[in-house]
TIDREN-332185 format. One record per residue (C-alpha): x, z, y. Coordinates in Angstrom, 2 decimals. Each point is the difference from the previous one (the first is absolute). Layout:
! TIDREN-332185
{{X; Z; Y}},
...
//
This chain:
! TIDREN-332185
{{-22.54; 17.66; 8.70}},
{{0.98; -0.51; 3.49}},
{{3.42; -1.14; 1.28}},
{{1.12; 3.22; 1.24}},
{{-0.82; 1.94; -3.65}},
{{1.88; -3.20; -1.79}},
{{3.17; 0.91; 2.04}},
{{0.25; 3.13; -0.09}},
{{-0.87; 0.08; -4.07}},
{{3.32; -2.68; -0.06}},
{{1.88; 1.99; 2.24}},
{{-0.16; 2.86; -1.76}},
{{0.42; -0.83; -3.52}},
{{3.02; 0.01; -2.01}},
{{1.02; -3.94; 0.42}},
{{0.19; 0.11; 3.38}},
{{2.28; 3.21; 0.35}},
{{2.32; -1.71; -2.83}},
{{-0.06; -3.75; 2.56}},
{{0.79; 2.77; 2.92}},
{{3.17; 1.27; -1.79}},
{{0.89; -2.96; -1.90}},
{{-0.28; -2.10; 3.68}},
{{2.10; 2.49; 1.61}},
{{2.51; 0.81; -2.41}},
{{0.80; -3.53; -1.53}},
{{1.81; -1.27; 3.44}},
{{2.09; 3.03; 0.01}},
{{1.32; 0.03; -2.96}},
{{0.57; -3.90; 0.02}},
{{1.74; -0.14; 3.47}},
{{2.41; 3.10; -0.80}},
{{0.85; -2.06; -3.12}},
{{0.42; -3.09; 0.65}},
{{2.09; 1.27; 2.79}},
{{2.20; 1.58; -1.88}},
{{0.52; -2.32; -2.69}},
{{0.79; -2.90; 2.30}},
{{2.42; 2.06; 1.62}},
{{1.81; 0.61; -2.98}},
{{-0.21; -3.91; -0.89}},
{{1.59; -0.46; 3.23}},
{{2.82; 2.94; -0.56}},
{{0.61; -1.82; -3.54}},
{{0.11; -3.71; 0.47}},
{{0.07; -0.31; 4.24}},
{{3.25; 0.97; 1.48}},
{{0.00; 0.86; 3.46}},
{{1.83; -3.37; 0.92}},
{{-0.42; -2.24; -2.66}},
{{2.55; -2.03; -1.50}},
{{0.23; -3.83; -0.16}},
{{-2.40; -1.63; -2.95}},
{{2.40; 0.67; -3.69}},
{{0.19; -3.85; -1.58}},
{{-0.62; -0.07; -3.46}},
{{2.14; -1.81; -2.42}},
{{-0.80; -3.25; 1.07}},
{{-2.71; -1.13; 1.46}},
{{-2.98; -0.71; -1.77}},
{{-2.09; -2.65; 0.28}},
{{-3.39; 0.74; 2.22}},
{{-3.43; -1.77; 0.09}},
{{-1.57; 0.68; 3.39}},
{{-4.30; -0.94; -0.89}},
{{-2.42; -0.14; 2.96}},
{{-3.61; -0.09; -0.73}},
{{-1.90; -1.41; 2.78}},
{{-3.52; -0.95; 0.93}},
{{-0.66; -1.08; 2.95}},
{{3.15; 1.09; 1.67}},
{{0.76; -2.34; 2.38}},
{{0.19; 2.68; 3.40}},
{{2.89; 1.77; -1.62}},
{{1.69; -1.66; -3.03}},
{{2.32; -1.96; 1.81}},
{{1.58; 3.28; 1.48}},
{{0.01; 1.24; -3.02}},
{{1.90; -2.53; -1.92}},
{{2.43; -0.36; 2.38}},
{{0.78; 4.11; 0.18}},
{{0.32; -0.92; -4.14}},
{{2.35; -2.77; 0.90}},
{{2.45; 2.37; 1.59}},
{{0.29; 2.52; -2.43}},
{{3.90; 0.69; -0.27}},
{{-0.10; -0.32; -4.04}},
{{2.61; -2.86; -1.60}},
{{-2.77; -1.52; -2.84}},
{{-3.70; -0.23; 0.94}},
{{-2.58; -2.03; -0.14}},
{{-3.95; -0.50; 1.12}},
{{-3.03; -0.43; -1.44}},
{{-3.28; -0.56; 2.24}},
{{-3.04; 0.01; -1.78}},
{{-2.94; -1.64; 2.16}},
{{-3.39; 1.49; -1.72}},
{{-2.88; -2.35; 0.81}},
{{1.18; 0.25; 3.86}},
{{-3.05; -1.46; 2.29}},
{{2.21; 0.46; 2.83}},
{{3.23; -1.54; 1.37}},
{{2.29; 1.96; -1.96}},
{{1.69; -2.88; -2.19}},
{{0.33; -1.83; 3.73}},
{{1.79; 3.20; 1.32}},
{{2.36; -0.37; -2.84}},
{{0.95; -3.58; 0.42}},
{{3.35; 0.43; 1.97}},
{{1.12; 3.10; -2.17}},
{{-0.70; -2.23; -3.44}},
{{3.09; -2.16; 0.70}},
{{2.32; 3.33; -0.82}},
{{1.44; -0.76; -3.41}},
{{-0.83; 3.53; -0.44}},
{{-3.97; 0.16; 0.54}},
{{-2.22; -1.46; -2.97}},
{{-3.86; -0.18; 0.82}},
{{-2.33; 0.48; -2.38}},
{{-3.80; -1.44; 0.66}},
{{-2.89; 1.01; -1.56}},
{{-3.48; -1.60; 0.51}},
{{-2.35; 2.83; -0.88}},
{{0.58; 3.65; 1.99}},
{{0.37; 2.10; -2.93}},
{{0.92; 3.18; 1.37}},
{{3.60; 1.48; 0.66}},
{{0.84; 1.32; -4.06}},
{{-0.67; -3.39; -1.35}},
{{2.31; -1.62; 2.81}},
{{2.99; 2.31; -1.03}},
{{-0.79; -0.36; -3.28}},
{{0.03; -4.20; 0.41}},
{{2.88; 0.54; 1.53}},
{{2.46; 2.52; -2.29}},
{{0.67; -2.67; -2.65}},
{{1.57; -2.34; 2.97}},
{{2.33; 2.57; 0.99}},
{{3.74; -0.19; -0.79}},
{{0.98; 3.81; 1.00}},
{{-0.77; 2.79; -2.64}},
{{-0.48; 1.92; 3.43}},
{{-3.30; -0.93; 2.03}},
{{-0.83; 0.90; 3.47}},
{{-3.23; -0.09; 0.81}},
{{-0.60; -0.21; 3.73}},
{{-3.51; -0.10; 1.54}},
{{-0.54; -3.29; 2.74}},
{{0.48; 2.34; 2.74}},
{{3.08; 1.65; -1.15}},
{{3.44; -0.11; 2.08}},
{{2.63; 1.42; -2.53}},
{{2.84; 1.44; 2.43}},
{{3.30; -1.85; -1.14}},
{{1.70; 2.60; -1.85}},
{{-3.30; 0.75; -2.28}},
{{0.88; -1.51; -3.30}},
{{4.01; 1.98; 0.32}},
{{-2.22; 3.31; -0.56}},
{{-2.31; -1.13; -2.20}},
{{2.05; -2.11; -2.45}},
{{2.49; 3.24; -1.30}},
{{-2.90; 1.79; -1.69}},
{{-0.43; -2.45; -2.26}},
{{3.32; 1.12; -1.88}},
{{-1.81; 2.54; -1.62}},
{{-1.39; -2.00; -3.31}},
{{-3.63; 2.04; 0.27}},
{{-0.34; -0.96; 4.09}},
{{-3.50; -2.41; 0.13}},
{{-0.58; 0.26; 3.55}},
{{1.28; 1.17; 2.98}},
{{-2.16; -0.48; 3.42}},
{{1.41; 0.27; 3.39}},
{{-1.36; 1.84; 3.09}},
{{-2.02; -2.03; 1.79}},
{{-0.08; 0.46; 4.13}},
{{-2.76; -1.13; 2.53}},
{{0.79; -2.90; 2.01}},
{{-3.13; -0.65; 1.76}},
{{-0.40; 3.27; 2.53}},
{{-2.17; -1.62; 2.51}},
{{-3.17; 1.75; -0.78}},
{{-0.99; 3.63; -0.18}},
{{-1.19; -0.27; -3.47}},
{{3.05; -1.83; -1.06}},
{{2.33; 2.89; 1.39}},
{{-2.03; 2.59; -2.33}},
{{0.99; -2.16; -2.84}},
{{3.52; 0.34; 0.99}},
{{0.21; 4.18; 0.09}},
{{-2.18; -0.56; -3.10}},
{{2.54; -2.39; -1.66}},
{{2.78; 2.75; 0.75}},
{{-1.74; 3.45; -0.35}},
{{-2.10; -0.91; -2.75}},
{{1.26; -3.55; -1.92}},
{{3.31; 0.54; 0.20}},
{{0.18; 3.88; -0.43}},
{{-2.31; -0.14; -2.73}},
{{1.99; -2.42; -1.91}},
{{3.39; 2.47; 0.46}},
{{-1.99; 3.15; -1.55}},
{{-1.41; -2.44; -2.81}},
{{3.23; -0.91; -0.86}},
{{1.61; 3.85; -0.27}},
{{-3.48; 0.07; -2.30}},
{{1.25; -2.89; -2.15}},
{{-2.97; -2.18; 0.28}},
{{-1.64; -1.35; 3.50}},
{{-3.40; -2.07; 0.06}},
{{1.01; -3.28; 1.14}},
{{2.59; -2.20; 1.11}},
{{-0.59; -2.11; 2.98}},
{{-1.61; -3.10; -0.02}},
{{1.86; -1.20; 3.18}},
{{3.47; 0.18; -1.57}},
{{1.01; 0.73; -3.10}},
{{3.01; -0.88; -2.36}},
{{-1.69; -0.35; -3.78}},
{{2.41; -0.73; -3.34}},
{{-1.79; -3.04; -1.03}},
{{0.44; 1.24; -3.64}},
{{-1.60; 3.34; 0.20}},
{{-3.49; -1.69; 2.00}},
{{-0.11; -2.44; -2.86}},
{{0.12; 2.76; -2.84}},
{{-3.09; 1.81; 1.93}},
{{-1.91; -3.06; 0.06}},
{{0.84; -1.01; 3.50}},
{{-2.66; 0.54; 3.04}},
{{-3.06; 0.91; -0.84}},
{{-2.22; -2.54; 1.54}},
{{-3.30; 1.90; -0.49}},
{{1.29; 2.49; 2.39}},
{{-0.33; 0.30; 3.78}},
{{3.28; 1.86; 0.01}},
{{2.23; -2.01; -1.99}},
{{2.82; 2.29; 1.43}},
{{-0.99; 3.34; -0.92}},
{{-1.49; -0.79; -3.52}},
{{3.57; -1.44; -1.04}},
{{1.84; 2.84; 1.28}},
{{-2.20; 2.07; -2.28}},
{{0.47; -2.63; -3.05}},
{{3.72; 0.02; 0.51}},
{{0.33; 4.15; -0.03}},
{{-2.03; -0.24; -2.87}},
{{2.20; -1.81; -1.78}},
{{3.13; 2.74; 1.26}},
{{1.19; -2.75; 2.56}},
{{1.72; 1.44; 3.25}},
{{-1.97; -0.42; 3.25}},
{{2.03; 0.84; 3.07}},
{{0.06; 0.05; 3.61}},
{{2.43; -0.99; 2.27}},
{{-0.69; 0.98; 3.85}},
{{3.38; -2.04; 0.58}},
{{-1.63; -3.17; -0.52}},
{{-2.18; -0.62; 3.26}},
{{-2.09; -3.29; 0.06}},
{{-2.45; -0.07; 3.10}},
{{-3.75; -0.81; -0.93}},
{{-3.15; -1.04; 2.02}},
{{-2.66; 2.57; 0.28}},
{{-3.77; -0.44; 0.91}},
{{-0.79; 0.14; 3.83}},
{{-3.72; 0.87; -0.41}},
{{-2.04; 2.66; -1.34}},
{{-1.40; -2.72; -1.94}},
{{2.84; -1.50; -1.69}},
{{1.57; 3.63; -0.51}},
{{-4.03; 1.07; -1.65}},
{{0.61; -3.36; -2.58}},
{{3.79; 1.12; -1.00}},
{{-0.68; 3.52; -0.96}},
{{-3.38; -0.65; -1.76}},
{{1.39; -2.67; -2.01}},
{{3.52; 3.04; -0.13}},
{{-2.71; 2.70; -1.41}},
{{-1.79; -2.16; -2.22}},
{{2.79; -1.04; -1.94}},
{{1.37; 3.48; -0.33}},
{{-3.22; 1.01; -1.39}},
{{0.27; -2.79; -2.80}},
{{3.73; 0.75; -0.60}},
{{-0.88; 3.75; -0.60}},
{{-2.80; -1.24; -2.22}},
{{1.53; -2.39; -2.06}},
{{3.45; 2.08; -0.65}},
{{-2.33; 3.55; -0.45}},
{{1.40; 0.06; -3.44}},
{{3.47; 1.09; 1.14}},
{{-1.61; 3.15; 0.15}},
{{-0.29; 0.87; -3.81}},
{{3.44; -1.37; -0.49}},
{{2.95; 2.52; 0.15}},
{{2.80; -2.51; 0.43}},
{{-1.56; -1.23; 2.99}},
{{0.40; 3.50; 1.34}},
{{1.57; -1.12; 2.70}},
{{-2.84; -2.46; 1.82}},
{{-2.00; 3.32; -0.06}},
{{0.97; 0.86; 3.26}},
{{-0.94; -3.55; 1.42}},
{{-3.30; 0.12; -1.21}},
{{-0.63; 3.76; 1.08}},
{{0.99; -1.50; 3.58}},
{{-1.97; -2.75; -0.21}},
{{-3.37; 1.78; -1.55}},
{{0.70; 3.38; 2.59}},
{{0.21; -2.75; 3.23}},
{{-3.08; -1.17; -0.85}},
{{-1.95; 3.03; -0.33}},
{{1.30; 1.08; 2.62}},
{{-1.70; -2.71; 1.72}},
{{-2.73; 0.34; -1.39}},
{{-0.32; 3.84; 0.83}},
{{0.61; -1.24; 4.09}},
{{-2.35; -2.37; 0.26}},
{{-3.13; 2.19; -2.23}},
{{1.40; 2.76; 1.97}},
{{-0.06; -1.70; 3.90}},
{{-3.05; -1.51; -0.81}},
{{-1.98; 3.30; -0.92}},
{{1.73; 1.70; 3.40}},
{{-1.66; -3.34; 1.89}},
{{-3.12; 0.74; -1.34}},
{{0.07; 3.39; 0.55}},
{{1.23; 0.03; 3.57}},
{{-2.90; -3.05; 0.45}},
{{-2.65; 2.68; -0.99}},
{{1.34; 2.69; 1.89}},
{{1.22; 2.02; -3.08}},
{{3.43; 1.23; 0.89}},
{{2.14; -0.68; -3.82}},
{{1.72; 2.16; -1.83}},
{{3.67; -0.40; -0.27}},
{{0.40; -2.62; 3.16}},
{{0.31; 1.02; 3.50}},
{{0.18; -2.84; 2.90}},
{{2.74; 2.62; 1.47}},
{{3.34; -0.67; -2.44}},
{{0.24; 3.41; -2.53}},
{{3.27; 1.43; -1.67}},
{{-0.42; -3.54; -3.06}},
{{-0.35; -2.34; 2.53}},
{{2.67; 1.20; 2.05}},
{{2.18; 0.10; -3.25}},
{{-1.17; -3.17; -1.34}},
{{0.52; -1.69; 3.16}},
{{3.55; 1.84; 0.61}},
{{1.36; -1.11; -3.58}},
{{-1.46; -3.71; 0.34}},
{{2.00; -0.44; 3.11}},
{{3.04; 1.84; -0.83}},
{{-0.33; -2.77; -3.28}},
{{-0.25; -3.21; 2.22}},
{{2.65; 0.76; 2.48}},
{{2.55; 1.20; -3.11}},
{{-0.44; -3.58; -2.05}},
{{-0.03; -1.33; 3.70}},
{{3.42; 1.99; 0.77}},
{{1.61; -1.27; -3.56}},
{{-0.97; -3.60; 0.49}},
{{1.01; -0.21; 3.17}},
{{3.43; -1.16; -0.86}},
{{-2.19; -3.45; -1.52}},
{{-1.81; 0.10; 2.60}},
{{1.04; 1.00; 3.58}},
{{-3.21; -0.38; 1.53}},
{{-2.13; 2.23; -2.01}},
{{0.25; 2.87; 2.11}},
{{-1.70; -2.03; 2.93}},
{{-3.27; 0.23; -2.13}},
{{0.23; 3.66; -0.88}},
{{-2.61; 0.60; 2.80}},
{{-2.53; -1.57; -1.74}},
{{0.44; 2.17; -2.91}},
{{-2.53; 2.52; 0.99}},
{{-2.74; -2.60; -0.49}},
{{1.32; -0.09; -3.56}},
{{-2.11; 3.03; -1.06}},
{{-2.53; -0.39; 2.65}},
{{-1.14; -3.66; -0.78}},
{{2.01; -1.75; -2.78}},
{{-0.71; 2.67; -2.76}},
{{-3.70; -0.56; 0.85}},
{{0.53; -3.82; -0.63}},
{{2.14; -0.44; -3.12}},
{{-2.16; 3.08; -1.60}},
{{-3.23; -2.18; 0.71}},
{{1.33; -2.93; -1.78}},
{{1.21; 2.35; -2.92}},
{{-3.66; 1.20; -0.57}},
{{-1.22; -3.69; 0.32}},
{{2.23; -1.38; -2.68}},
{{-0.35; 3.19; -2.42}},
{{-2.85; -2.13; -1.99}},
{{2.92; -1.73; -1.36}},
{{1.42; 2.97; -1.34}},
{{-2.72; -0.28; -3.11}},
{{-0.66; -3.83; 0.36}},
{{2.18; -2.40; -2.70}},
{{2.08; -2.53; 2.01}},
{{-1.48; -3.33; -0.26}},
{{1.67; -3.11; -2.04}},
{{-0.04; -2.39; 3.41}},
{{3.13; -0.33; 1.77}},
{{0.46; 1.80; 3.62}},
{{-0.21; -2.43; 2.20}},
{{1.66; -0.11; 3.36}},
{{-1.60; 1.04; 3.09}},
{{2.53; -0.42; 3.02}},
{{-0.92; 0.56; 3.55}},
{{2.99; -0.54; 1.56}},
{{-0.57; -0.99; 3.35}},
{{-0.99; 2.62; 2.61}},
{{-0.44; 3.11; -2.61}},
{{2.48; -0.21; -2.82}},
{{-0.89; 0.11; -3.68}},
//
């Protein structure tokens, strides 16, 4: 069988007319929706000119804990962004994980605050085990967990802090905003944090459910991690697998765009590549491991979550099999069916909707964000060049959609300098 009677036997069977439709209609139908649902969110819970932070009856007691290996480039701006925090009763946990760096050193000056306890451990462990270390220490029945790199804006904790007067409230994670805009890559990452993060989480929480809290900042009821068996070391994405334990066990999950804490992104291709990998992977071991939700009518409501999840990733998969067969194709001299180098009615639409999605979560956080607009420019490399990239590590990582997580902690792997982690 030659190459040109392969392709045109695959191009003309049913799978591939099913992957045409299916990769066509799936970013429709998302974009209109999550469009609309996150502009509901921000009809119901956003007013136009929001009001100052409500205080709850007396201010509870927070634990701030920072995780850190080999931090030492940005933890010291981070702790002191912590430090000024307008909240009356707070204190700080830093746990060092088997640092080979000069984190600790960075630290030194910032130790002498009554408020700051540092925690060192010898052996680099991974991330879960260092909160996990760590939760017993803590005073507060409210944690924050804040990533190394994380700038909490001072007002965070006044927005955060109220939902936890509702008795069933878990978690609530904050909106997390780009800091470092110096590179192109890292100016994607901000439309993407606002157009698809942050409006994603709004239409998740209309659904009831959404896929993960953020592992840069969010406020956890100490209580409610223990009950689920706290982080699940295992588990390259500590952050998603307990939101999914905690909804499992009918604890609330929200979001709160409000609470802006400004992060540090990956600079290079590189460091971007080893994020989302590591991202995809542990989706794919979260949607294995909690598949049983599935046969279980009370937990109804996580349906949706794992429908998104499972649909995103074959969609992926149908856009790379897809672009790779219209490669070969064009390679060969075999014009494809259902791809034209000149953009048709779908890719018009598709490329229409996926803008008119980034520059509405752009346009709604741009009240957090004043500067987001400045990137909107680079949005049409969104569909032209980022799809192609996160959809790439999606297929790479779907092995771990079948494979059983291991028993060995995650460990750390932080690049900090140069490209981010």
């Amino acid at each position: 069988m030659t190459i040109e009677s392969f392709l045109y036997d695959v191009q003309h069977s049913r799978l591939y007319w099913w992957a045409l439709v299916y990769f066509a209609a799936y970013p429709i139908a998302t974009s209109i929706m999550w469009i609309t649902t996150a502009w509901l969110f921000r009809l119901r819970w956003e007013e136009a000119d929001p009001p100052a932070p409500p205080h709850p009856e007396g201010w509870p007691t927070v634990t701030v804990l920072v995780p850190a290996h080999n931090e030492e480039a940005v933890i010291r701006r981070a702790l002191t962004a912590v430090l000024a925090m307008d909240y009356p009763d707070l204190e700080v946990i830093v746990v060092d994980d088997g640092s080979t760096d000069r984190t600790v050193d960075a630290l030194v000056s910032l130790i002498a605050n009554s408020r700051i306890r540092l925690v060192r451990k010898v052996t680099n462990e991974g991330k879960a085990l260092a909160l996990n270390d760590a939760l017993p220490l803590a005073r507060g029945e409210l944690v924050l967990i804040l990533d190394a790199d994380a700038e909490p804006a001072p007002d965070m904790l006044h927005w955060l802090v109220p939902h936890f007067q509702h008795a069933r409230v878990a978690a609530v994670t904050g909106n997390p905003r780009v800091r470092n805009t110096e590179s192109f890559i890292a100016r994607l990452q901000a439309i993407e944090f606002s157009s698809i993060v942050s409006l994603l989480r709004r239409s998740q929480r209309i659904w009831g459910r959404i896929t993960t809290v953020s592992g840069v900042v969010t406020l956890l009821r100490r209580s409610a991690v223990l009950d689920v068996g706290g982080f699940s070391p295992n588990m390259p994405t500590e952050d998603i697998e307990l939101t999914w334990k905690l909804q499992k066990r009918f604890y609330d999950v929200r979001y709160e765009p409000r609470a802006i804490c400004w992060m540090t992104v990956p600079l290079s291709y590189k460091g971007l590549w080893h994020q989302r990998l590591r991202w995809s992977r542990g989706l794919m071991q979260v949607m294995r491991k909690h598949a049983d939700i599935l046969a279980h009518w009370r937990l109804r409501r996580m349906w949706p979550v794992f429908a998104e999840s499972f649909l995103s990733t074959m969609w992926a998969l149908c856009f790379v099999s897809l672009t790779s067969i219209w490669g070969v194709s064009y390679a060969v001299g075999m014009p494809p069916v259902g791809a034209s180098p000149i953009p048709n009615l779908w890719g018009m639409t598709i490329g229409t909707l996926c803008l008119l999605q980034l520059v509405v979560g752009a346009l709604i956080d741009r009240r957090y964000d004043q500067s987001i607009l400045r990137f909107y420019p680079y949005a049409v490399w969104y569909p032209i060049l980022y799809w192609m990239f996160l959809a790439m590590a999606t297929v790479i990582a779907l092995p771990y959609l079948i494979r059983r997580p291991g028993h060995d902690p995650v460990t750390w792997t932080t690049q900090r300098a140069g490209s981010g982690s």
